[in-house]
C-alpha positions as CSV (number, residue, x, y, z in Angstrom):
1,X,196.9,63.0,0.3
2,X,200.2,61.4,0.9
3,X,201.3,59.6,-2.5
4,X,204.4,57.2,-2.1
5,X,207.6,58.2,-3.2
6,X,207.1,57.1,-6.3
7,X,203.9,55.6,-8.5
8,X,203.3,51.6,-7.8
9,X,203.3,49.1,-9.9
10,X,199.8,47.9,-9.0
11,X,196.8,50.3,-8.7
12,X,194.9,47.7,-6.6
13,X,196.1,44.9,-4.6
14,X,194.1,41.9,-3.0
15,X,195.3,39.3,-1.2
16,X,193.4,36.5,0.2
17,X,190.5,39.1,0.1
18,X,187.7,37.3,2.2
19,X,183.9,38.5,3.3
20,X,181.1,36.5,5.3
21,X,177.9,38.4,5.6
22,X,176.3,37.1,8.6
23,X,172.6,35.7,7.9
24,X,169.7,37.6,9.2
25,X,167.2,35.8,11.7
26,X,167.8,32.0,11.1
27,X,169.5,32.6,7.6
28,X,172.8,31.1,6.4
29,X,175.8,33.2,6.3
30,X,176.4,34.0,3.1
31,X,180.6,34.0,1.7
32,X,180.6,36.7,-0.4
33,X,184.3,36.7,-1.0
34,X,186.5,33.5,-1.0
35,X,189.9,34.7,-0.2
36,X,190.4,36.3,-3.2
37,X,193.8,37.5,-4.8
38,X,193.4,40.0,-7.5
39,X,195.7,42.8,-8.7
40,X,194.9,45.4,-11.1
41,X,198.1,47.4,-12.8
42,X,199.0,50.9,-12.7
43,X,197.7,52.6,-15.9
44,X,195.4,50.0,-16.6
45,X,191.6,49.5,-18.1
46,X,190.2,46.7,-15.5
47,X,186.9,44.8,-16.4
48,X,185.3,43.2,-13.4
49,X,182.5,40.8,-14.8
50,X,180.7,38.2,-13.3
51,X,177.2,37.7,-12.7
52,X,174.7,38.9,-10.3
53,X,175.5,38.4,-6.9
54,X,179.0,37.1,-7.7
55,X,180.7,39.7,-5.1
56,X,181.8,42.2,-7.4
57,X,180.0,44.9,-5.7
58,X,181.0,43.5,-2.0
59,X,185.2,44.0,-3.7
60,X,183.8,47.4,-4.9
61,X,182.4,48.5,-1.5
62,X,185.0,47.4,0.7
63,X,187.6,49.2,-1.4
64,X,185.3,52.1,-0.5
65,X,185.0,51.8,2.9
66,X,181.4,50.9,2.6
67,X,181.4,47.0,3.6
68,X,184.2,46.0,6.2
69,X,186.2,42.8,5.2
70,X,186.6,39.7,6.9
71,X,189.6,38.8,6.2
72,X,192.5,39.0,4.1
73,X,194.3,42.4,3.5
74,X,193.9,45.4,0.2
75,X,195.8,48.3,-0.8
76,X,195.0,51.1,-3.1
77,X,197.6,52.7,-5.3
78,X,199.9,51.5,-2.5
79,X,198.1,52.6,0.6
80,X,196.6,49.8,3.2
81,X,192.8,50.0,3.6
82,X,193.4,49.1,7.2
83,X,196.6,51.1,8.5
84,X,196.6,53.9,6.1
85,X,192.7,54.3,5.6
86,X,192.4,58.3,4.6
87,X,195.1,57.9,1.9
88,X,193.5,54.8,0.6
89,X,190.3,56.8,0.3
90,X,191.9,59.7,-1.4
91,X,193.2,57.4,-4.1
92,X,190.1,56.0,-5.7
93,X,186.9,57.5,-6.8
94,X,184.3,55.1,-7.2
95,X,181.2,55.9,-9.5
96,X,177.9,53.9,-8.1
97,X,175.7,51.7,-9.9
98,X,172.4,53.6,-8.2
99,X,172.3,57.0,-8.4
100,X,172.7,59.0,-5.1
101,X,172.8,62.6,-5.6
102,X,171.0,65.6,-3.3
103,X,168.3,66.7,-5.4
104,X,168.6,70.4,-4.0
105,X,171.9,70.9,-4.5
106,X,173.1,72.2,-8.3
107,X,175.7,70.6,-10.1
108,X,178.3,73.2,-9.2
109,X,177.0,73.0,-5.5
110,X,177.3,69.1,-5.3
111,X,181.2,69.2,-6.3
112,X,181.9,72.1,-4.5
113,X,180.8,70.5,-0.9
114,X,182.4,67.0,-2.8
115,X,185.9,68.4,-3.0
116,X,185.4,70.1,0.6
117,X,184.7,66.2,2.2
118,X,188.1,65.3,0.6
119,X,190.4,68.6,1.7
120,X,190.8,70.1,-1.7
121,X,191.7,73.5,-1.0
122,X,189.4,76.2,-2.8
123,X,192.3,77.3,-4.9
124,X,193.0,74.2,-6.0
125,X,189.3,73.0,-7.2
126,X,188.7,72.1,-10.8
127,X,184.6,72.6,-10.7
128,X,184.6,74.1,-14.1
129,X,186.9,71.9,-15.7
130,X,185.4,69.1,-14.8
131,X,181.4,70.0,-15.3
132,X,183.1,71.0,-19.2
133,X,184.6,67.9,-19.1
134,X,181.2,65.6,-18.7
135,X,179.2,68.0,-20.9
136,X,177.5,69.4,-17.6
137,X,179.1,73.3,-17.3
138,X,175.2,74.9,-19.3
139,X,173.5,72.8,-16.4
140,X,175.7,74.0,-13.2
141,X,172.9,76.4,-11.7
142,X,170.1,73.7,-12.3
143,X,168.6,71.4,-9.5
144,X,169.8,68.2,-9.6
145,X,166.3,67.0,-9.6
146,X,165.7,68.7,-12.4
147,X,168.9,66.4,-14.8
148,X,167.9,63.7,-17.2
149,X,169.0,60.4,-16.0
150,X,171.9,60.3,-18.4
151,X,172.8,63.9,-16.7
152,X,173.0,62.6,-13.2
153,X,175.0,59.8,-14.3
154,X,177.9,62.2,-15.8
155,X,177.4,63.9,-12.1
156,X,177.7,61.3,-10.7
157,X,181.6,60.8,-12.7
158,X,182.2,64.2,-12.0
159,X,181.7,63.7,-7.9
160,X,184.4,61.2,-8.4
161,X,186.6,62.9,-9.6
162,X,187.1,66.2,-7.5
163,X,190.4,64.6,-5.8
164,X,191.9,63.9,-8.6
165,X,192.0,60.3,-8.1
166,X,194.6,57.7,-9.8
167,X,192.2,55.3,-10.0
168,X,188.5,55.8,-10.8
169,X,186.0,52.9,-10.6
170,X,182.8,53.2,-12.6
171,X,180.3,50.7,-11.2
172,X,177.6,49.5,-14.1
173,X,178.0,53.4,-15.5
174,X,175.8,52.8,-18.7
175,X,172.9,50.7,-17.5
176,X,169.7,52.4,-18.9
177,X,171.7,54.9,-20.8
178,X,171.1,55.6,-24.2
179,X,173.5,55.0,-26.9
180,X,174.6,58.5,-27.3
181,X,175.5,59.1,-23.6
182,X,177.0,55.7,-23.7
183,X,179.3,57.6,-26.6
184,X,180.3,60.5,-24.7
185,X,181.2,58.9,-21.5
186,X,183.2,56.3,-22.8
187,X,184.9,59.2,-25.1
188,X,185.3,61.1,-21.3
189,X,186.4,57.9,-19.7
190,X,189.4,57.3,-22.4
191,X,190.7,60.5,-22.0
192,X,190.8,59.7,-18.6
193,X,192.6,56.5,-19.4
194,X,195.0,58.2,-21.6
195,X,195.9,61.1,-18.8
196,X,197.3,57.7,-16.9
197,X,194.3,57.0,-14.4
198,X,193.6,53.2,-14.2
199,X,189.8,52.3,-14.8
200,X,188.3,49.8,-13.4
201,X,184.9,48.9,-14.6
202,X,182.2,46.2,-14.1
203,X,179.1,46.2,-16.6
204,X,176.7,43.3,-17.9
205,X,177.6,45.1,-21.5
206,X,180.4,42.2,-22.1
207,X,180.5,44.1,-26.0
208,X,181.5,47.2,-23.9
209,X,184.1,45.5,-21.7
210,X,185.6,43.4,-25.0
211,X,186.3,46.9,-26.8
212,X,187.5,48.6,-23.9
213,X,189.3,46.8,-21.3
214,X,193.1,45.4,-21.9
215,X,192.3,43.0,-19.2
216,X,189.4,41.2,-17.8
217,X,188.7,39.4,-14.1
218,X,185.4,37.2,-13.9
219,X,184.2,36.5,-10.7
220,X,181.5,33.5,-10.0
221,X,180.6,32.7,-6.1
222,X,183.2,35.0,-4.7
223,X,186.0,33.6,-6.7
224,X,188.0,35.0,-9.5
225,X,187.8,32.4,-12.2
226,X,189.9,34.1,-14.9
227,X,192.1,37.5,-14.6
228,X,194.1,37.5,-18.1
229,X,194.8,39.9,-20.7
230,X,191.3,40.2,-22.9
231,X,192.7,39.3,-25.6
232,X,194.0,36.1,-24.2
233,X,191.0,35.2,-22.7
234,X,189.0,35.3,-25.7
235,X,191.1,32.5,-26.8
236,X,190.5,30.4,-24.7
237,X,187.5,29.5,-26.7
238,X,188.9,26.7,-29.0
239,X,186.5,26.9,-31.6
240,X,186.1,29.0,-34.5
241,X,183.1,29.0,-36.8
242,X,182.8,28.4,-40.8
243,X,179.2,30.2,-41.9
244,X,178.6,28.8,-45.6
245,X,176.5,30.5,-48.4
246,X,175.9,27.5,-51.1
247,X,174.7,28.1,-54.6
248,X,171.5,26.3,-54.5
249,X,169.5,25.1,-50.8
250,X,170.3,22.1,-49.3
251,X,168.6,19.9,-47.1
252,X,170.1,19.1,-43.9
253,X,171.4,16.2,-42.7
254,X,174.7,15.9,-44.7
255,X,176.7,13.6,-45.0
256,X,180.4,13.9,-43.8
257,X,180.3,16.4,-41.2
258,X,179.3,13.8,-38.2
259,X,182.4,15.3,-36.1
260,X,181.4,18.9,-36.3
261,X,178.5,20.7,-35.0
262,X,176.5,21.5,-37.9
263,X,173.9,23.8,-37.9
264,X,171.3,25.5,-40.7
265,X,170.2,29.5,-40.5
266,X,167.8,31.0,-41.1
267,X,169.0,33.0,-44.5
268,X,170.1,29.1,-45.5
269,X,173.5,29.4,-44.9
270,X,174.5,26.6,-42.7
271,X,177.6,27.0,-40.1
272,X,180.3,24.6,-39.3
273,X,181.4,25.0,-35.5
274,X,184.8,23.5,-34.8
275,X,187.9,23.1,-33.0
276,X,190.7,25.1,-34.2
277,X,193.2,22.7,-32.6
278,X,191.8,19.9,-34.4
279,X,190.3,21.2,-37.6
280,X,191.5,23.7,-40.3
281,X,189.2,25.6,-42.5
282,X,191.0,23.8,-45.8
283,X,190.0,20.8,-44.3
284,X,186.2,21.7,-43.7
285,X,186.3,23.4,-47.4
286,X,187.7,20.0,-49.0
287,X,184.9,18.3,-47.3
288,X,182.1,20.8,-48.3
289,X,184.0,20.2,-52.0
290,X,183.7,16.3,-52.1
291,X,179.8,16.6,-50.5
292,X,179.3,18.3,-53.9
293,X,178.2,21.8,-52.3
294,X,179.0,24.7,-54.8
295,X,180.0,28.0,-52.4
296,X,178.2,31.1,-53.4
297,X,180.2,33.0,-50.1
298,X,181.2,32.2,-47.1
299,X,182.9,34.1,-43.9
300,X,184.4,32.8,-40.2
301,X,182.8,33.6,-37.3
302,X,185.3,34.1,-34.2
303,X,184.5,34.2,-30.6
304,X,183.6,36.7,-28.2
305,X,183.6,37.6,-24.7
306,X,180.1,36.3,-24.2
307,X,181.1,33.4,-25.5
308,X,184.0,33.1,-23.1
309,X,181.7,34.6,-20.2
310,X,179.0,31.8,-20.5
311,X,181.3,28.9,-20.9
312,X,183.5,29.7,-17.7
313,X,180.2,30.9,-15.4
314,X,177.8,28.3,-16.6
């Protein structure tokens, strides 16, 4: 693969990135992709969210060749998907949602004939290191048919990673994976990170993507609706809430809390959701003061990325 001359500044680059799938029979054609500009930075950890059917997979796939755009123009680690296709490919290593590997062929097999699609000279093929590297080396010799699920999905990392890619793309990695391979992938995927290959990753885990990503895109109808550092997109969310523990239990309505949403739980605590911009929690406590409430404890509540996620999708 021919890199540039030196590394660019943006791993991924869209511009007015645009895809019409053409309806089958008498169907509408459907706009998966509305001329979308997105740009993802060298050295990176990407989140792609959105939900179903919002066209992250269609960005995924045409990135990899697999879905041909309609418009608009990409490169990938500064290679044109168009005019300089081969080293576009060689740059990105994309890990599928569904899991597509040749039962007959062993681990060891599957990233030999891997590297071979993508030129990697025999000398120069990492096999070992890698199957060590996702925990899979004690299983080289075994079918594939015969992995766990959480197995395959580690191959399936491994396969993308043969070339050595700048830029890996995991695609929904943990879905149905229990919590311990969750542990050891993610522990994988940050050394990754920390080598200095960008990760770009899409998952319906929003905990996953808060933790993880420096900087989240949410796509909704083929349109990016947010592409900000994570933790300025978090606050965004205006609101902050005030979870209250009183000394004896109270009975709901009170008094003096008419401009705040006020709400009761189930352990008797009652929460005071406001606006951070408006409210202060010295004020709320004064209040809770003069309605005679004694405080046994209390602790604030901020938002998350759900919170964020549902608000700008809904």
């Amino acid at each position: 693969m021919l890199a540039p001359a030196s590394p660019p500044d943006n791993a991924i680059e869209a511009r007015g990135l645009d895809k019409t799938y053409r309806g089958q029979g008498k169907g509408k054609p459907v706009h998966a992709l509305k001329s979308i500009d997105l740009v993802i930075p060298r050295g990176s950890f990407f989140g792609l969210l959105g939900p179903n059917g919002a066209g992250k997979s269609t960005f995924i796939n045409i990135l990899g060749g697999l879905v041909v755009k309609s418009g608009g123009t990409a490169k990938i680690w500064g290679h044109d998907i168009d005019t300089d296709t081969m080293n576009a490919r060689g740059s990105i290593g994309i890990v599928p949602q569904e899991i597509n590997i040749d039962p007959f062929f062993n681990p060891q097999e599957a990233l030999e004939i891997q590297a071979g699609y993508y030129g990697v000279p025999k000398s120069e093929r990492q096999t070992e290191k890698i199957l060590r590297a996702v925990g899979l080396w004690e299983k080289r010799d075994a079918y594939a048919r015969t992995l766990s699920g959480g197995m395959k999905r580690r191959l399936l990392v491994a396969k993308a990673m043969v070339h050595s890619p700048p830029i890996l793309v995991l695609d929904e990695p943990t879905a149905g994976v229990d919590v311990d391979l969750r542990r050891q992938l993610w522990d994988h995927v940050r050394e990754l990170h920390a080598q200095g290959v960008t990760i770009v990753l899409t998952t319906h885990y929003l905990e996953e993507a808060q933790e993880l990503c420096d900087t989240i895109a949410i796509i909704n109808h083929g349109s990016v609706i947010a592409c900000e550092p994570t933790s300025k997109l978090i606050s965004r969310l205006d609101q902050k809430t005030l979870v209250v523990t009183p000394q004896a239990p109270l009975t709901p309505p009170l008094a003096g809390f008419e401009d705040i949403t006020f709400a009761m739980r189930p352990t008797g605590a009652f929460a005071l959701t406001y606006k951070t911009s408006q409210h202060s929690v010295e004020e709320l406590l004064d209040r809770i003061r003069r309605a005679g409430i004694a405080i046994k404890d209390l602790s604030i509540e901020e938002p998350d990325l759900e919170d964020v996620f549902v608000e700008l999708t809904a």
